[in-house]
Backbone bond lengths (Angstrom), bond angles and torsions (degrees), N, CA, C in turn:
res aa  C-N    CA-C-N  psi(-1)  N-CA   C-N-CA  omega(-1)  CA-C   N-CA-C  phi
1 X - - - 1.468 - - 1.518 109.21 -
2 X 0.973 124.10 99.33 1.771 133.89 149.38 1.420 117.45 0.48
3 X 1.728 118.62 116.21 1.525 94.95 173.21 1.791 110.85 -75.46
4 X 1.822 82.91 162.92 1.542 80.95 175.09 1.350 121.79 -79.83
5 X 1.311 105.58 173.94 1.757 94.44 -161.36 2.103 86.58 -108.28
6 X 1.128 100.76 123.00 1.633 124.38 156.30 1.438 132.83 -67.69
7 X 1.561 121.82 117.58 1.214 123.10 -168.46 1.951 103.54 -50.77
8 X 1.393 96.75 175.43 1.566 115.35 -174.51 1.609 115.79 -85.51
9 X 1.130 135.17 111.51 1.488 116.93 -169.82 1.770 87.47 -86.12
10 X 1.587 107.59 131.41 0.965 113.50 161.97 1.549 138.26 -88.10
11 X 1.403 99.89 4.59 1.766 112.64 173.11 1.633 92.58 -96.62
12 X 1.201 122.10 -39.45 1.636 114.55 -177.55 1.795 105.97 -58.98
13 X 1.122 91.34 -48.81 1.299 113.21 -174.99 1.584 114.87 -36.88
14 X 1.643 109.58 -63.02 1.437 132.64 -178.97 1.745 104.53 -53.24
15 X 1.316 107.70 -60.73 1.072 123.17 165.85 1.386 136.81 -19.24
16 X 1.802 116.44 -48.80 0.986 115.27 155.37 1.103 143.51 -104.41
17 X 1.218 105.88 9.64 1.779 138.02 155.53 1.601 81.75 -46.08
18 X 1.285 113.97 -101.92 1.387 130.18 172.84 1.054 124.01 21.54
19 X 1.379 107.36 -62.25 1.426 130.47 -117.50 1.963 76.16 -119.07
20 X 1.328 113.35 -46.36 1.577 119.35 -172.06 1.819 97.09 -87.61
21 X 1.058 113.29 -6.73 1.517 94.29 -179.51 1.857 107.80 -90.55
22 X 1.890 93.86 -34.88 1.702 93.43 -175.03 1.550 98.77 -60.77
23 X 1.893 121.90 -40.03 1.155 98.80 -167.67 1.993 125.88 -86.28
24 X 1.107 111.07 27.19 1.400 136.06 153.66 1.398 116.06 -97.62
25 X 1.552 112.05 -22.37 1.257 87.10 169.02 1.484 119.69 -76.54
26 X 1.146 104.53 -58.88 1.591 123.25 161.56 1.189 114.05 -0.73
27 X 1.384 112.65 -78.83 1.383 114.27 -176.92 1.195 115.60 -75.69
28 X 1.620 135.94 -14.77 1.630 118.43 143.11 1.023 115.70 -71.04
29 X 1.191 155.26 3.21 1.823 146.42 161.98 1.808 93.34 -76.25
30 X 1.074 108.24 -50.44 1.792 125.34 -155.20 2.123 83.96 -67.05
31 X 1.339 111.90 -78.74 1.491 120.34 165.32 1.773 110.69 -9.68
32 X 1.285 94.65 -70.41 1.926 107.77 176.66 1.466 95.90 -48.55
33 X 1.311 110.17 -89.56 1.452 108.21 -170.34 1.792 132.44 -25.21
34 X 1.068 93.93 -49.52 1.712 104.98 165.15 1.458 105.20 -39.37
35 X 1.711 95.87 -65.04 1.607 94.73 -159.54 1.494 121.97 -70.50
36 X 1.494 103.91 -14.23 1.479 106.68 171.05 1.692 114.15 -66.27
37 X 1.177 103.16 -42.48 1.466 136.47 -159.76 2.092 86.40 -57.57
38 X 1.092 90.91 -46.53 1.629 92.15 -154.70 1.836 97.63 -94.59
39 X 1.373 120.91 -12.86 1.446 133.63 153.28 1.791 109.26 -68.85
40 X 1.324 109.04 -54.07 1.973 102.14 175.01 1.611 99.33 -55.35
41 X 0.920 131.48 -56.05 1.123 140.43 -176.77 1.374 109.85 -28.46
42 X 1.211 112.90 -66.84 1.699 116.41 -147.53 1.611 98.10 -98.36
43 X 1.657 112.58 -14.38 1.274 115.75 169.34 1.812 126.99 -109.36
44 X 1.462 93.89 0.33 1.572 86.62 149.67 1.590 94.97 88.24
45 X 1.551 129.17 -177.51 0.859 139.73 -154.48 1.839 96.22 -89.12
46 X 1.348 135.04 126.77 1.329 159.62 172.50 1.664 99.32 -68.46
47 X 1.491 79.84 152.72 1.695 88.22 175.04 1.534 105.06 -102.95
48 X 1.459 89.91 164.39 1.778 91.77 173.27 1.102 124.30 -45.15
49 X 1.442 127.88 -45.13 1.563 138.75 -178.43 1.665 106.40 -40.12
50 X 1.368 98.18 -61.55 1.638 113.19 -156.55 1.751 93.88 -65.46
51 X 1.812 116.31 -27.32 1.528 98.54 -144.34 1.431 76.21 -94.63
52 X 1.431 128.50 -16.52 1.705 119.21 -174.84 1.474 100.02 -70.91
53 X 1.281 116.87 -70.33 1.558 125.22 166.15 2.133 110.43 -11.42
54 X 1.172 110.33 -34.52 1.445 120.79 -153.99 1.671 87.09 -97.46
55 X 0.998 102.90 -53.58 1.745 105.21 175.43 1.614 111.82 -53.03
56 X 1.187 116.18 -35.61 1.398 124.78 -169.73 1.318 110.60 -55.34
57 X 1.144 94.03 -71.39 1.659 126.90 153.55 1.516 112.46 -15.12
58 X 1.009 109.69 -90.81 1.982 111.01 179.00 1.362 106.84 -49.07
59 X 1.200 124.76 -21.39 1.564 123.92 -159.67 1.494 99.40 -93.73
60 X 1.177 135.50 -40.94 1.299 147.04 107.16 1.378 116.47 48.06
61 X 1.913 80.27 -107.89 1.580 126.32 168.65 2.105 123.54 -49.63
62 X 1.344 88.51 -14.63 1.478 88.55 171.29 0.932 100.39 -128.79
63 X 1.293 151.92 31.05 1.329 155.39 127.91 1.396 129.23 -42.24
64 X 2.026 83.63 -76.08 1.667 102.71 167.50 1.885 112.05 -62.67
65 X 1.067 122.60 -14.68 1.612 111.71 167.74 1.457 121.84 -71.64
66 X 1.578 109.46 -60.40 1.143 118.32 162.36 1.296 132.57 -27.70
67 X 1.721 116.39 -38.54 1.685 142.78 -178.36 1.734 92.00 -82.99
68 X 0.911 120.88 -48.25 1.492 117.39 -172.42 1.500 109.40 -70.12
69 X 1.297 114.78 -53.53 1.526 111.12 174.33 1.329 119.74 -75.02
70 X 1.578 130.33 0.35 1.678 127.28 164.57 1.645 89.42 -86.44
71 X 1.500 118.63 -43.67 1.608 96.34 -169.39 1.866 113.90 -67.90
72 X 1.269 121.46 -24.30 1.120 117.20 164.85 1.310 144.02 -85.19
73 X 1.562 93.86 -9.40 1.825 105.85 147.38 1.523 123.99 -60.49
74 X 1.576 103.99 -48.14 1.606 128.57 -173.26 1.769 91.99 -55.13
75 X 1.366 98.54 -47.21 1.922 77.46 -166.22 1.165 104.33 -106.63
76 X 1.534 130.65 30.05 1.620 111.45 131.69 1.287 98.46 -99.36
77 X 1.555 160.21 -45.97 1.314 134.51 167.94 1.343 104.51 -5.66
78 X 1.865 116.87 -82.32 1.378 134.03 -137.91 2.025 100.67 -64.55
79 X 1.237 96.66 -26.88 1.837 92.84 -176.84 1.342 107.14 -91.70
80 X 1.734 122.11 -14.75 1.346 109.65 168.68 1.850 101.79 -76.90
81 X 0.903 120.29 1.63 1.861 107.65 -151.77 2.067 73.02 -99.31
82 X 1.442 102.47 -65.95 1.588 117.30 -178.28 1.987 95.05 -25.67
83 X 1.050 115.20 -67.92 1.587 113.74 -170.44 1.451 114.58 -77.07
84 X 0.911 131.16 34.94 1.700 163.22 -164.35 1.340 107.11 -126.41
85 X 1.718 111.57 -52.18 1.069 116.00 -150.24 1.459 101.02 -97.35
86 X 1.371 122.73 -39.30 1.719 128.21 162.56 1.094 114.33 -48.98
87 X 1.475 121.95 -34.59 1.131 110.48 178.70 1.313 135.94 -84.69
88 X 1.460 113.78 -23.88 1.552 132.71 147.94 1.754 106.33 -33.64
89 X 1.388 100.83 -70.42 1.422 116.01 -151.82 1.454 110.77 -66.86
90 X 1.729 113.55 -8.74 1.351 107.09 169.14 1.831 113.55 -89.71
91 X 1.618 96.53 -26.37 1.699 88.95 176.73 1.566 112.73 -76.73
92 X 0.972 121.67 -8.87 1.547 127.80 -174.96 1.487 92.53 -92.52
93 X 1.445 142.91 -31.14 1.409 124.05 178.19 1.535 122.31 -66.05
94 X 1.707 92.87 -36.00 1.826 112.23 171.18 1.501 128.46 -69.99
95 X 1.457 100.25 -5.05 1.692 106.53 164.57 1.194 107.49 -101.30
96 X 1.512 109.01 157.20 1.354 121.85 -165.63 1.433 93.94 -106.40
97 X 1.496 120.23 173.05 1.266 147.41 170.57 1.475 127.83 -85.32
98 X 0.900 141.79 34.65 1.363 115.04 -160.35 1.384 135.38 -34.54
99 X 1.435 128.36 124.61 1.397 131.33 167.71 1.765 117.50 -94.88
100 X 1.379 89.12 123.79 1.256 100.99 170.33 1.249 120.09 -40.18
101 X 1.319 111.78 147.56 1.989 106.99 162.83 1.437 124.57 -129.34
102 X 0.790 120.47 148.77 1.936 119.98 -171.08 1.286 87.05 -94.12
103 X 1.431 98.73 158.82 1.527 110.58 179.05 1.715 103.04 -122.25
104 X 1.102 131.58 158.15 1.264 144.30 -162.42 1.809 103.05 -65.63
105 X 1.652 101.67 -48.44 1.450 87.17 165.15 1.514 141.65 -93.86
106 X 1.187 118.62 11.69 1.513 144.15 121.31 1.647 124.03 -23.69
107 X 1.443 87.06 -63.33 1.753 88.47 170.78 1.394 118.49 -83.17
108 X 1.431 131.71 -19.42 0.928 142.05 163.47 1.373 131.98 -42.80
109 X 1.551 109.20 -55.11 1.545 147.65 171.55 1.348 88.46 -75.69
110 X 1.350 153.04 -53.41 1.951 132.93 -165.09 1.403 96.94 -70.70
111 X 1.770 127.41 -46.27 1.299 111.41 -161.53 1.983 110.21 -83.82
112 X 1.480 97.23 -21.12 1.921 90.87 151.78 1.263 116.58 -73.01
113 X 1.382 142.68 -8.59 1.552 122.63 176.29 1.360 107.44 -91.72
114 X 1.670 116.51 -23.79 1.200 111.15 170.40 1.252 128.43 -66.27
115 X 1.421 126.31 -41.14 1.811 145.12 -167.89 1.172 88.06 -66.49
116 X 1.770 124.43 -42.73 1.496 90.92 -167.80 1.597 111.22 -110.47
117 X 1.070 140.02 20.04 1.483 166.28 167.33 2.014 85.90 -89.12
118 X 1.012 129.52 -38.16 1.517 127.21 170.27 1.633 102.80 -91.61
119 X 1.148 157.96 -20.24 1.445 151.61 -145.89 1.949 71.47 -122.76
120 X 1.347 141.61 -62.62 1.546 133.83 176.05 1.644 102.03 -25.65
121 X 1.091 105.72 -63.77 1.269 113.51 -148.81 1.461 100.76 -76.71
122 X 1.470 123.46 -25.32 1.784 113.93 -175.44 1.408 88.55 -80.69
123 X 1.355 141.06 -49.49 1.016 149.68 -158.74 2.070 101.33 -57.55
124 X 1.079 112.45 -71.54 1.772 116.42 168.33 0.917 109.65 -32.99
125 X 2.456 126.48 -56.64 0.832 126.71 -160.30 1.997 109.97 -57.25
126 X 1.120 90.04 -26.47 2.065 100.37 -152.19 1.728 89.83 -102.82
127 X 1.045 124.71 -13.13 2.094 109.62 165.06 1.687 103.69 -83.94
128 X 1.626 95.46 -43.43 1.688 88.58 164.30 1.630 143.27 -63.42
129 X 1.419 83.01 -27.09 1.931 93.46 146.72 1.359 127.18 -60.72
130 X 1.588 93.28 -66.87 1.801 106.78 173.76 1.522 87.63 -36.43
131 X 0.942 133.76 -117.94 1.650 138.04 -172.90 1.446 135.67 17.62
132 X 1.081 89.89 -52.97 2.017 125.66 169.35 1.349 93.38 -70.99
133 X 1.058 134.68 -57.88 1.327 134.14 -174.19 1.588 124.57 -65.86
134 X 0.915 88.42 -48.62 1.519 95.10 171.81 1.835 118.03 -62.40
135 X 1.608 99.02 -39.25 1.570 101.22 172.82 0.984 106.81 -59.19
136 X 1.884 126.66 -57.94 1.649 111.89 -173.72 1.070 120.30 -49.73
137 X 1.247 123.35 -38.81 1.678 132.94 179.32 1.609 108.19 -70.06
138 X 1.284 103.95 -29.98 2.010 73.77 169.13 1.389 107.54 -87.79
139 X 1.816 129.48 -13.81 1.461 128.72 173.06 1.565 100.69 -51.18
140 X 1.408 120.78 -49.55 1.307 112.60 -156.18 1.721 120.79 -81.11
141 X 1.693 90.00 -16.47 2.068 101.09 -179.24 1.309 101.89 -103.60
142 X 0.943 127.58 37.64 1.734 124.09 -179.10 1.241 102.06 -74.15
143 X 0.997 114.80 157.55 1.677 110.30 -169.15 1.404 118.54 -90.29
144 X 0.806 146.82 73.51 1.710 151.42 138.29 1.509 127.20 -12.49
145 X 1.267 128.36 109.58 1.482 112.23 177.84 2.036 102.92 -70.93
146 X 1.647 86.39 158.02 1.539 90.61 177.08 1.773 122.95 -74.07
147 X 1.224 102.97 132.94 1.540 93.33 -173.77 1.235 100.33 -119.72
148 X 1.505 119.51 39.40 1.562 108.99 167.97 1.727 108.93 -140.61
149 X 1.287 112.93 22.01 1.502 137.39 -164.56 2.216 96.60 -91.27
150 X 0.996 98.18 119.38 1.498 108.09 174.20 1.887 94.42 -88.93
151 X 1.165 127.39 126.82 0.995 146.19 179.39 1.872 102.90 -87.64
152 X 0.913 138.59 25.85 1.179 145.69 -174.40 1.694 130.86 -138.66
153 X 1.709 93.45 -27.06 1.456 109.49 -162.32 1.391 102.36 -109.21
154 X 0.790 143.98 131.04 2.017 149.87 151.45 1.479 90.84 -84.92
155 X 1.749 90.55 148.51 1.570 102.04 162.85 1.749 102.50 -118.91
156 X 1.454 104.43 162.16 1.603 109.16 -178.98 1.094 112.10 -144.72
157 X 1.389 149.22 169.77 1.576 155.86 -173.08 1.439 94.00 -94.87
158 X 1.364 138.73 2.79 1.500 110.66 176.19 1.877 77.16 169.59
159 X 1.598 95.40 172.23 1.637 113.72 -170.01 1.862 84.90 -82.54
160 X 1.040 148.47 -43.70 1.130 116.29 -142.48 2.165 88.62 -100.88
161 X 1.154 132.75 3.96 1.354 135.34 -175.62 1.746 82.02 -85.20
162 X 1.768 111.48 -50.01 1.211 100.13 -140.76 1.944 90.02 -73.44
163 X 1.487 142.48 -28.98 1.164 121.35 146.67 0.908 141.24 -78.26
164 X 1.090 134.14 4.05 1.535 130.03 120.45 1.709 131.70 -20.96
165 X 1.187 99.01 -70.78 1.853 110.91 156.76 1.419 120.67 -39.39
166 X 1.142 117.85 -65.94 1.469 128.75 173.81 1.616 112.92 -62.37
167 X 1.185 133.66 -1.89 1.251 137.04 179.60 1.617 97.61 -87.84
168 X 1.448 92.67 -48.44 1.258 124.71 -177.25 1.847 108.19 -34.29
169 X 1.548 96.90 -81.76 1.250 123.30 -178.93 1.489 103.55 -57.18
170 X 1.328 147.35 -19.51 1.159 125.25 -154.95 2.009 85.10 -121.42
171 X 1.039 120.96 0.76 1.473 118.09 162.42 1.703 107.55 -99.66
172 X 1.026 121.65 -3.67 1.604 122.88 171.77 1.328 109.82 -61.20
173 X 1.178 113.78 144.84 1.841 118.64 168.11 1.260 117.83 -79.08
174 X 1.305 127.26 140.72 1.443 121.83 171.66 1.447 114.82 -55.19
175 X 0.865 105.40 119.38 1.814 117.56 169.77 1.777 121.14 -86.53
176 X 1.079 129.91 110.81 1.258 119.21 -158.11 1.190 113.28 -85.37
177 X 1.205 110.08 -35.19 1.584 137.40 -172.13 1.598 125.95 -113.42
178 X 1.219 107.39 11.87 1.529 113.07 170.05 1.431 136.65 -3.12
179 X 1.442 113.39 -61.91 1.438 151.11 144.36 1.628 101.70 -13.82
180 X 1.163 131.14 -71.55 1.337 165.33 -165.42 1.567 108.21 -45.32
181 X 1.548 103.71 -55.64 0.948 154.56 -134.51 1.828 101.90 -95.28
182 X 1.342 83.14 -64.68 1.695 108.89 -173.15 1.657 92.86 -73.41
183 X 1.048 133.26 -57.75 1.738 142.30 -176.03 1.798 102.13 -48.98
184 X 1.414 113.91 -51.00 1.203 96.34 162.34 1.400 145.11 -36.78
185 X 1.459 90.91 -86.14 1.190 107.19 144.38 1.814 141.79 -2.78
186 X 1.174 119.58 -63.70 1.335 152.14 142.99 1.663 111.79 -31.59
187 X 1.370 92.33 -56.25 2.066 92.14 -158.02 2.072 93.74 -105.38
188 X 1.342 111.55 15.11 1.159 118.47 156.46 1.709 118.34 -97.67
189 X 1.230 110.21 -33.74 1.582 139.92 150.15 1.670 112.92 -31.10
190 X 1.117 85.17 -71.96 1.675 102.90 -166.96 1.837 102.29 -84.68
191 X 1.232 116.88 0.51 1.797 103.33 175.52 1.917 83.39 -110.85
192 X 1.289 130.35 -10.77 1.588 106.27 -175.59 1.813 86.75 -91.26
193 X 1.593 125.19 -31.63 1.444 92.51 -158.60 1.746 105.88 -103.16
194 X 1.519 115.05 -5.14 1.814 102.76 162.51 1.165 105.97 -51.21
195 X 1.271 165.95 -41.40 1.650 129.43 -156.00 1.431 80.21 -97.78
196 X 0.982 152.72 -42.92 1.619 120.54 -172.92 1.721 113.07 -51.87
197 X 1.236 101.12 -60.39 1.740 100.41 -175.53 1.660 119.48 -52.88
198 X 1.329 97.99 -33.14 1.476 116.37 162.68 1.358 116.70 -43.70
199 X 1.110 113.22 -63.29 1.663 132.29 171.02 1.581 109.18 -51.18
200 X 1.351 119.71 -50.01 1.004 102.14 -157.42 1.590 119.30 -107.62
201 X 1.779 110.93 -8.93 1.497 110.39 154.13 1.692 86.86 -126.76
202 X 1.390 120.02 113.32 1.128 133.34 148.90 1.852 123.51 -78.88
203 X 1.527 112.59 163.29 1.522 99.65 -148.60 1.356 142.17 90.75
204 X 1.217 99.87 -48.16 2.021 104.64 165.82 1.923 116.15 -43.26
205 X 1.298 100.65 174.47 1.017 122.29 171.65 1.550 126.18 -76.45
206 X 1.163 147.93 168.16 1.692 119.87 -169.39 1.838 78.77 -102.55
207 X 1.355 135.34 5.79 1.568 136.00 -146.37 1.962 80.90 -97.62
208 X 1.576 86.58 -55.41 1.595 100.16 -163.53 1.861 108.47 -82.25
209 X 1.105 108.32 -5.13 1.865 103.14 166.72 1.577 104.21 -87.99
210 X 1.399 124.93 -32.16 1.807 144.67 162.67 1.517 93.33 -30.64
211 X 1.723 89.25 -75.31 1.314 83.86 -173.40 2.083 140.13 -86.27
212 X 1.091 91.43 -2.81 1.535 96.59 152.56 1.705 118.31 -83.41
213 X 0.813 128.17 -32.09 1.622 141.28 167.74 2.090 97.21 -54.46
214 X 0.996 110.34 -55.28 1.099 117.66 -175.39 1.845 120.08 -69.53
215 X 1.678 113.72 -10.66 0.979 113.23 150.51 1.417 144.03 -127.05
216 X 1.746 95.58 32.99 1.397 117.17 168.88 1.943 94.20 -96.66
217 X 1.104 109.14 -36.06 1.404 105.81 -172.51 1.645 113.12 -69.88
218 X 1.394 122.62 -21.26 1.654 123.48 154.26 1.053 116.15 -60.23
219 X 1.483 125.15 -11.88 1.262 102.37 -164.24 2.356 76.61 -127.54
220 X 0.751 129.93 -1.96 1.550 124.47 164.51 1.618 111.53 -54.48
221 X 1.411 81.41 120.45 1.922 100.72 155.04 1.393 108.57 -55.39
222 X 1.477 140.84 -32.21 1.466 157.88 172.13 1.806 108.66 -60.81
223 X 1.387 116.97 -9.20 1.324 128.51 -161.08 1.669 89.81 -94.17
224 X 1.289 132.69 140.43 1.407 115.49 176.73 1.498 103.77 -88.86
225 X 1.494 110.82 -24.35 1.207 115.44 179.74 1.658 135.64 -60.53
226 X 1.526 93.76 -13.82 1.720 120.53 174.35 0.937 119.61 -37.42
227 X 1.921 103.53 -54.23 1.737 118.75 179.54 1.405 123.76 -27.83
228 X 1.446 106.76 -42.37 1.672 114.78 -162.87 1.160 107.91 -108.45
229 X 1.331 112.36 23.51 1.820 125.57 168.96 1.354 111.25 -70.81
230 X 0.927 118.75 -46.99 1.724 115.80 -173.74 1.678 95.31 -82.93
231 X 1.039 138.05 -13.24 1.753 108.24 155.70 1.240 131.70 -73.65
232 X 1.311 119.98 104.61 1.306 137.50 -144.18 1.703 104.83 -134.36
233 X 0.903 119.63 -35.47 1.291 126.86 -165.22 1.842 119.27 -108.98
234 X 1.584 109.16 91.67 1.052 125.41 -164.93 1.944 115.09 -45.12
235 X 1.259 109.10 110.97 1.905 103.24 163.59 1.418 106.13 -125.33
236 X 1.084 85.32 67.10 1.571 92.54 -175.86 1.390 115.55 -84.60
237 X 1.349 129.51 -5.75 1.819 125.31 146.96 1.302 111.49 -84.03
238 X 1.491 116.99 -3.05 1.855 100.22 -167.74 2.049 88.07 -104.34
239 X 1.029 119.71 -52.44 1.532 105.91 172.18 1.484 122.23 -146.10
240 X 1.642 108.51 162.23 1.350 101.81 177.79 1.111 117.71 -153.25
241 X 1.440 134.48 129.87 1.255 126.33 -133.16 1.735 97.64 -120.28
242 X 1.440 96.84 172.29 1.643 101.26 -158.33 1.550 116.31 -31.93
243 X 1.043 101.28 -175.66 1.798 91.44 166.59 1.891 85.74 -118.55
244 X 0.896 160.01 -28.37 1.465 147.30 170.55 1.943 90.37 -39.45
245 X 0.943 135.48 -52.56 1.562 115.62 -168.86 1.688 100.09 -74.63
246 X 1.193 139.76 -29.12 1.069 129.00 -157.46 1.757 89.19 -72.55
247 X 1.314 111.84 -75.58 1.458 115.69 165.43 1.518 120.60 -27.15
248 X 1.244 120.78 -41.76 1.571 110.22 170.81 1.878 102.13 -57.65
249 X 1.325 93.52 -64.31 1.583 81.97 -164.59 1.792 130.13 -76.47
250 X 1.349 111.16 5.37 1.362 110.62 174.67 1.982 101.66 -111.50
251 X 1.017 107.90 29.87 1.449 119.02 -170.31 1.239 103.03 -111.22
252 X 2.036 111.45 -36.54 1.209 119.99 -175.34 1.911 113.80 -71.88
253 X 1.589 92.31 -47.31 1.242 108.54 177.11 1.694 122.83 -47.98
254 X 1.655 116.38 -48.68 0.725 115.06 -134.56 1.672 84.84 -90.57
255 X 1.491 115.68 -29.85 1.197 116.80 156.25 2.025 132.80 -50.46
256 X 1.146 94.35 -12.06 1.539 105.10 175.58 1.251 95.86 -83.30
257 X 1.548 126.25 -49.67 1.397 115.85 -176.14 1.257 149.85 -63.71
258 X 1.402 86.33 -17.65 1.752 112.63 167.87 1.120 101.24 -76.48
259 X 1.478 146.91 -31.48 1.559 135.83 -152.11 0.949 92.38 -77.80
């Protein structure tokens, strides 16, 4: 019976490639040498040129070996590193990942930080309105003296109110200092009602509580000027009363407006 025939080991194999190439080399270095050996010989002592030239040469010759055997180290390194790397890359496919998971009260807790991170922000948006608002509104009540006021004429609800008034006015005492009078008045006004307005829109400006203070006091029973609120209703051919009252009372005013 025939032996069987056995595969090729290819590391044995390489091996004596190797192993039969160094010993060919050998004996061509050993071969050379002889023949040089038996060339110095028969030609006697060499000159420098030839023996530098000869050095060149080997220096050379073990150069290019040296370069050949790092490049054939390099590429078995590079195919052991390559089969390193397949083999990593299959245990890393067989592990899993874990994914995180949110939990219900997780999501619960993000959409409360949002509602009220949104309820902040309507809330800022709308005092900063209030604010804006309030400035236009004191742009638009700024105080203006009247420039369409006849300094001569009273108005009254009927002929016998409107002498009535003038009975009125012409039993009044001269007031010298009116002005004086009215400013008091006013800045006694305005220290009882700042902490209320204070209290009750906080945030303002101390410009814009001035001026809200300043139009609760037009409309104050505390205003002396109130009195002559309800004359409204012009008889201005049936009477007209001194001009010393007209001057008392737009003297007072006009002094409020300057303050």
């Amino acid at each position: 019976m025939p032996p069987k025939k056995m595969g090729v080991n290819s590391k044995a194999e390489a091996a004596r490639s190797r192993k039969s190439a160094t010993e060919s080399e050998r004996k061509d270095r050993e071969a050379r040498e002889k023949e040089e050996q038996y060339w110095r010989e028969a030609e006697g002592a060499k000159s420098r040129a030839a023996k530098k030239r000869e050095e060149e040469a080997e220096k050379r010759a073990e150069a290019a070996a040296r370069k050949a055997e790092a490049k054939r180290l390099a590429e078995i390194e590079e195919k052991e590193l390559e089969k390193a790397v397949k083999k990593t890359d299959k245990k890393a496919n067989r592990v899993s990942i874990p994914v995180p998971k949110v939990t219900e009260a997780e999501l619960r807790k993000r959409r409360e930080e949002e509602q009220a991170e949104m309820k902040k922000k309507a809330e800022e948006d709308k005092r900063r309105s209030s604010r804006t608002a309030a400035e236009e509104e004191y742009e638009s009540v700024v105080l203006v003296a009247n420039t369409n006021r006849d300094e001569s004429v009273i108005e009254a609800r009927s002929v016998e109110d409107a002498i009535a008034k003038m009975s009125v006015v012409e039993s009044l005492p001269v007031d010298k200092h009116p002005e004086k009078r009215l400013k008091a008045a006013f800045k006694a006004f305005e220290e009882a009602e700042l902490p209320k307005v204070k209290a009750e829109k906080p945030g303002l400006t101390h410009t814009q509580y001035k001026d809200m203070i300043w139009k609760l006091w037009k409309k104050s029973p505390d205003n002396p000027l109130n009195k002559y609120k309800n004359i409204n209703v012009s008889v201005r051919d049936v009477v007209e009363l001194p001009r010393n009252f007209a001057d008392y009372v737009w003297s007072i005013s006009d002094h409020v407006l300057s303050c």
